[in-house]
N, C-alpha and C positions, 0 to 999 in steps of 0.2 A: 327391556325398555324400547327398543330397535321395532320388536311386532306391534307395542301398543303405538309408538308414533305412526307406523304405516296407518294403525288402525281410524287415526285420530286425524291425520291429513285428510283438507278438505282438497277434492277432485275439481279440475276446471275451477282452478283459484286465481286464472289468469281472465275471466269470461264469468263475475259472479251475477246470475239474473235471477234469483229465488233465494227462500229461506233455507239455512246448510244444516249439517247434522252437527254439533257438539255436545257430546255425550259425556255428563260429569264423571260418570264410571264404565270403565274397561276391564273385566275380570276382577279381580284383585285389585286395580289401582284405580282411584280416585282422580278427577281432573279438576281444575280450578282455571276458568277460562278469564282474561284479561282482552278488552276490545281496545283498539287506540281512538274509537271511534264509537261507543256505543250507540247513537242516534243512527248510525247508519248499520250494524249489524249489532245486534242485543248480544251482552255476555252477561245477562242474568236471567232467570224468569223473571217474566211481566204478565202474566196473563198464558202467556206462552212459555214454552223450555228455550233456551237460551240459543241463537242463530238467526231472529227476524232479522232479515234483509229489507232495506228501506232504500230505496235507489232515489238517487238528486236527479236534480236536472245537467250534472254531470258525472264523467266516470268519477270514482272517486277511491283512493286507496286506503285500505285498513290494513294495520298488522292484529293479527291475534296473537297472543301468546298462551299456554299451554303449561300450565304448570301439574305437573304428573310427581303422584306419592304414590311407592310401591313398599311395602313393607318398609318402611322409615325411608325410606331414599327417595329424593326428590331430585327430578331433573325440570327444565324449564326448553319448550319447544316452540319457535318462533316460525308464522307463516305469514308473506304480506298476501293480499286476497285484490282485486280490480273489482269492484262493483260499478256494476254497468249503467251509464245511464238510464232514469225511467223514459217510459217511450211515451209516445201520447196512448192518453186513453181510447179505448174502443170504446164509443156510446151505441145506444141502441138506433141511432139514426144510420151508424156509419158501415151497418148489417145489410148487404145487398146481394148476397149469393148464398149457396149454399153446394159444399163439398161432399162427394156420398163416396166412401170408401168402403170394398166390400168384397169377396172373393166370386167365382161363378159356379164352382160345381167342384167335382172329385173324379171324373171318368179319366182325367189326360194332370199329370203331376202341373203343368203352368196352371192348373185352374183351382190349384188351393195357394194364391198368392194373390199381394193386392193390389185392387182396381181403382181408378178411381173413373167417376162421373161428374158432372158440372152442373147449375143450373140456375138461372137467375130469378126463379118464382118458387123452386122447393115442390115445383110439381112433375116439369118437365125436364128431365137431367140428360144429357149431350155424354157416352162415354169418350173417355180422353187417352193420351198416347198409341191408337190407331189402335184400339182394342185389345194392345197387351197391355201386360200386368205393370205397374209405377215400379213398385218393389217387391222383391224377391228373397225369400229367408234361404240360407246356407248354413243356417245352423238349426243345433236341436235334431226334430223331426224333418227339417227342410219343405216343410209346408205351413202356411201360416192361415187361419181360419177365424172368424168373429171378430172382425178388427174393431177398433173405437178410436176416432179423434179427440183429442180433448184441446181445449187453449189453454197455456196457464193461466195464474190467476193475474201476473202482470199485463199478459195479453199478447206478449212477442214472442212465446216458443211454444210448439204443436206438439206431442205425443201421440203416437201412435203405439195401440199394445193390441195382440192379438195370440190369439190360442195357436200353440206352438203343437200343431197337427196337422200330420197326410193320410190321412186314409188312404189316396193312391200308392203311396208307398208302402201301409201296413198290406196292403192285397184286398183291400173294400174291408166293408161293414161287417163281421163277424161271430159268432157266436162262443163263448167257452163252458168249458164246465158245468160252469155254476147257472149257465142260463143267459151272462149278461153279454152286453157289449164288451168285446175286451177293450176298445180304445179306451172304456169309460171305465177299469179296471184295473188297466198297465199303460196309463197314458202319460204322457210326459207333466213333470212339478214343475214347468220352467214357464212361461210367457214370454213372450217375444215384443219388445221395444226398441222402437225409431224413435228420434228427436229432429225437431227440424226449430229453424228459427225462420222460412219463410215458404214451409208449405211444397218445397221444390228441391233442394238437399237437404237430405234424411241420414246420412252416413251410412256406417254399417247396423245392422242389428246388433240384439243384444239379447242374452237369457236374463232372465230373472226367477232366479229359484225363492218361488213362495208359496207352493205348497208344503204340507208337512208330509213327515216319511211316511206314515201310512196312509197315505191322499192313494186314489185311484186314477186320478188327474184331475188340470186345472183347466177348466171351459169357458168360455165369451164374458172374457174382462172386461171390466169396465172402469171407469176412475171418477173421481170428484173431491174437488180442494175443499177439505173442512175449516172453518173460519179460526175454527175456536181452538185447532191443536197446530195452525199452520203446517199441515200438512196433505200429500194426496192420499184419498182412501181408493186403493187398488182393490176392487171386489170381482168375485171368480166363485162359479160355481165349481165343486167336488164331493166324491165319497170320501169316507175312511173305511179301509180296509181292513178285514181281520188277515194277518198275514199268515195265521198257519190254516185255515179253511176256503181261505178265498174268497168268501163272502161280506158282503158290504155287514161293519159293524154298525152303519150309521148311511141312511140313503143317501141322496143329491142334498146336496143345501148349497146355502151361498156362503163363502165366507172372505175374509179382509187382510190386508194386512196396508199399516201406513207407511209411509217415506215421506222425506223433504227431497232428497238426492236419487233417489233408483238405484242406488247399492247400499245403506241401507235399511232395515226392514223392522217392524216391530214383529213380532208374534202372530203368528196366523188364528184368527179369533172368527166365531159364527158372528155375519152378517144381519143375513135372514134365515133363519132355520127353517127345516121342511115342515109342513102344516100335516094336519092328520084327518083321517076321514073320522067320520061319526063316531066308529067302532074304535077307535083309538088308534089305527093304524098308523104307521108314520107313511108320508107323502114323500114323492120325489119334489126336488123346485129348482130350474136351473134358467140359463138366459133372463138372468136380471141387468133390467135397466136402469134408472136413473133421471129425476131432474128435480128441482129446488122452484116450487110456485108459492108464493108467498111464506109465510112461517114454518110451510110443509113441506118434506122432501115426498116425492112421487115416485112407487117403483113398478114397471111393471113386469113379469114374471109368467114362464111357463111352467104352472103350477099341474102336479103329475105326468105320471112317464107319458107313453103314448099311448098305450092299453087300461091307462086308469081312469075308470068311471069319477064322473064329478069332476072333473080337471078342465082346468081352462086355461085364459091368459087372463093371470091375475091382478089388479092395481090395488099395491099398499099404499098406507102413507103412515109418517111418522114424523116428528116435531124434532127430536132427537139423532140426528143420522146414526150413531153407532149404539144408542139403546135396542139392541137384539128383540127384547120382548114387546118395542114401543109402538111396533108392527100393527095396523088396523086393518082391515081389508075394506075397501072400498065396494069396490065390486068385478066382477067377471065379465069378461068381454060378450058371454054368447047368453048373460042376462039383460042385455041391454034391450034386444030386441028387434035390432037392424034388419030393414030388406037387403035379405043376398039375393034374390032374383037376379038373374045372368051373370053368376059370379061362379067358379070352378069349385067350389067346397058350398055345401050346404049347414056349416055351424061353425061359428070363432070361438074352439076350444083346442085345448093340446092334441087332438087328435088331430088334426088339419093345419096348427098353426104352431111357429116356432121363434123364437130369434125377435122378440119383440123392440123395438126401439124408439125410444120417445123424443121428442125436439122441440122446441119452438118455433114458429115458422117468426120470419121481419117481420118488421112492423108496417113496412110500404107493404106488406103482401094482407096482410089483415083485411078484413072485409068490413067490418068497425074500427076505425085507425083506435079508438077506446079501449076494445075488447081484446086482451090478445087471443092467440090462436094455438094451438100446438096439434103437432103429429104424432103419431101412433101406427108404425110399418110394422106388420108381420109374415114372416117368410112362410108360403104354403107348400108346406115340405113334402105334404105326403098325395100332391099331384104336381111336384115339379113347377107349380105356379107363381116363382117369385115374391117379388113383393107385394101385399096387398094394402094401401095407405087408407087411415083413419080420418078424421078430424074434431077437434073436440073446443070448445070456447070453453068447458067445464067437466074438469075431470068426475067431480062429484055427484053431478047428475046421472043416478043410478039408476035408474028408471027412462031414462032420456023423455022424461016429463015435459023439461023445456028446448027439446029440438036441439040438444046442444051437440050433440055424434052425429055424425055419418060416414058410410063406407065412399069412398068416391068411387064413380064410375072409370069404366075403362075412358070414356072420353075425354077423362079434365085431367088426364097426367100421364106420361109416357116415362118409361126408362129405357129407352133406348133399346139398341141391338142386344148386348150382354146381359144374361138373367143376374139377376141381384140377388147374391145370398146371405144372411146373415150380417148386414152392413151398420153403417151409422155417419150419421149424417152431422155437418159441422156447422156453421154459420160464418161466414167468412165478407169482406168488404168488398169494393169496387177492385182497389188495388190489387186485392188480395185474387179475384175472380182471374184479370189482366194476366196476371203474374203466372197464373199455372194453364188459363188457356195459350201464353206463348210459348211454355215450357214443352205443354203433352199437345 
């Protein structure tokens, strides 16, 4: 009984700001959860599994109780829980910066750790804390790579998660065997997680094992709160490994796994799976991104290795976030059409371009206050060229029929001193700009 209670304690029951885990069954034994307070934390399904958190406009205390049946024996587990109060909302007005967190290289071990950048138009970003790194991983691999900011969905606590990788520590980029990368063979199943409630204290890190055993590693996570299961979907590209030949049983793909809490974890399930060329071959597809415009979720994706004809930077869309097969392809970046004239790469496809990242830009930044806008950064890996930004008023427009893409020139955006690698960018307030320019 002693393991399933540990099991069944809610964590930071002192500081409740999100939906919790309560799980009706633990192995063998059943739970039967009792709220003193159901309006403010759910002890039944309602649409959801039982643990919505509903915060007042004060703190407000709940006990849960726990009643647990183990092979006929029944004991009864009491915890009182602080639900925090709700904050004010964040509206779309109240959007006036934007945070770029991101690593710069792998030649010197500080430069796979994270950076952050500033900026108050999303074009022009100021690097912050005198050009070192914000935070630094000490665990894992002790390098941290592909970060992602996320807000919650109440709006007052940040996430940070990032692919728990040093290259400078493995000895560079490698070949084995079989032909592959080893990092992307014998890579770490862990991700790396900060929490912050004001963008400025992060604590310590944290592992998060959610790859499965025969993963070959977990690469540039990313997150998104689904409505409909109250929870965050953590997405990560991996192989699966065949364990006695060494060879990938299964290419790159993307795959998931959900939480309320970040300990923990449903089942490690495919996302998006790899696409195939003509010939039926399977594709690699890794650096998925993410974002929610209208009824559609948007992803974009570097679809094939770096030597695979036909590969680009892909955008799906799907109605469904976790229907695997709901997948449509929109279209590929270097079918658009774009003048790269004076640009370092001559074609936006996986051979030139990596680490895609999509955003919203504010709404004061918009060029039609009507129309919104969003970005579209990809890292140009295979000339060192940082980031290259997008912009688009219509992801749909396939053909860019109606003017709606273009690359921006060198002259309408600057990032600063530090090359930007594989980053992602946030949306953050006035306060919120204030706050971390007097910090860094």
């Amino acid at each position: 009984m002693n393991e399933i209670i540990n099991e069944i304690t809610i964590s930071g029951s002192d500081r409740v700001m999100g939906n919790i885990y309560m799980p009706s069954k633990v192995g063998d034994a059943t739970i039967t959860w009792t709220s003193s307070n159901p309006s403010v934390i759910s002890d039944k399904e309602c649409g959801k599994a039982a643990g919505v958190v509903n915060r007042l406009a004060e703190d407000t205390k709940v006990t849960l109780t726990a009643t647990i049946n183990l092979n006929g024996e029944t004991k009864t587990f009491e915890q009182e829980l602080l639900v925090v109060k709700a904050p004010k909302e964040v509206t779309e007005d109240d959007y006036e910066g934007y945070l770029f967190g991101h690593f710069i290289g792998e030649a010197e071990g500080h430069e796979e750790q994270i950076y952050f950048a500033v900026s108050d138009d999303g074009l022009n970003f100021k690097d912050m804390n005198n050009g070192k790194p914000v935070l630094v991983s000490e665990v894992g691999e002790k390098g941290v790579r592909d970060p992602y900011l996320c807000r919650s969905k109440e709006g007052d606590r940040f996430f940070l998660i990032a692919t728990d990788l040093s290259i400078y520590n493995r000895g560079g980029w490698f070949q084995n065997e079989q032909g592959y990368y080893d990092a992307s063979t014998t890579g770490s199943h862990n991700l790396v997680l900060w929490t912050s409630e004001d963008l400025v204290n992060w604590g310590e890190p944290r592992l998060l094992p959610i790859a499965p055993a025969n993963a070959g590693m977990a690469w540039a996570p990313e997150m998104v709160y689904d409505d409909e299961s109250g929870e965050y979907i953590i997405f990560f590209a991996s192989s699966i490994m065949n364990p006695e030949t060494k060879y990938k049983a299964k290419p790159n793909a993307i795959y998931y796994v959900a939480t309320r809490d970040f300990v923990h974890f449903s089942n490690t399930e495919i996302f998006i799976d790899n696409q195939c060329d003509p010939d039926g071959k399977p594709r690699e597809i890794i650096d998925t991104t993410v974002i929610k415009i209208g009824e559609y979720y948007y992803a974009a994706s570097k679809d094939g290795d770096n030597a695979e004809a036909n590969g680009g930077i892909r955008i799906h869309r799907n109605k469904n976030l976790l229907d695997k097969d709901g997948w449509e392809k929109v279209l590929d970046l270097d079918e658009l059409g774009l003048n790269l004239e004076g640009l370092k790469i001559d074609v936006l496809d996986n051979s030139s371009l990596e680490g895609p990242e999509l955003f919203q830009y504010n709404k004061k930044d918009w060029t039609n206050p009507d129309v919104p806008e969003y970005g579209l950064m990809a890292d140009q890996y295979n000339v060192s060229g940082g980031y290259l930004p997008l912009k688009t008023t219509d992801i749909t427009d396939v053909t860019n029929a109606r003017n709606s893409w273009k690359v921006l020139e060198a002259s309408e955006y600057s990032f600063d001193y530090l090359k930007k690698r594989h980053g992602t960018i946030l949306r953050i307030t006035r306060d919120e700009v204030e706050r971390l320019k007097k910090a860094y």
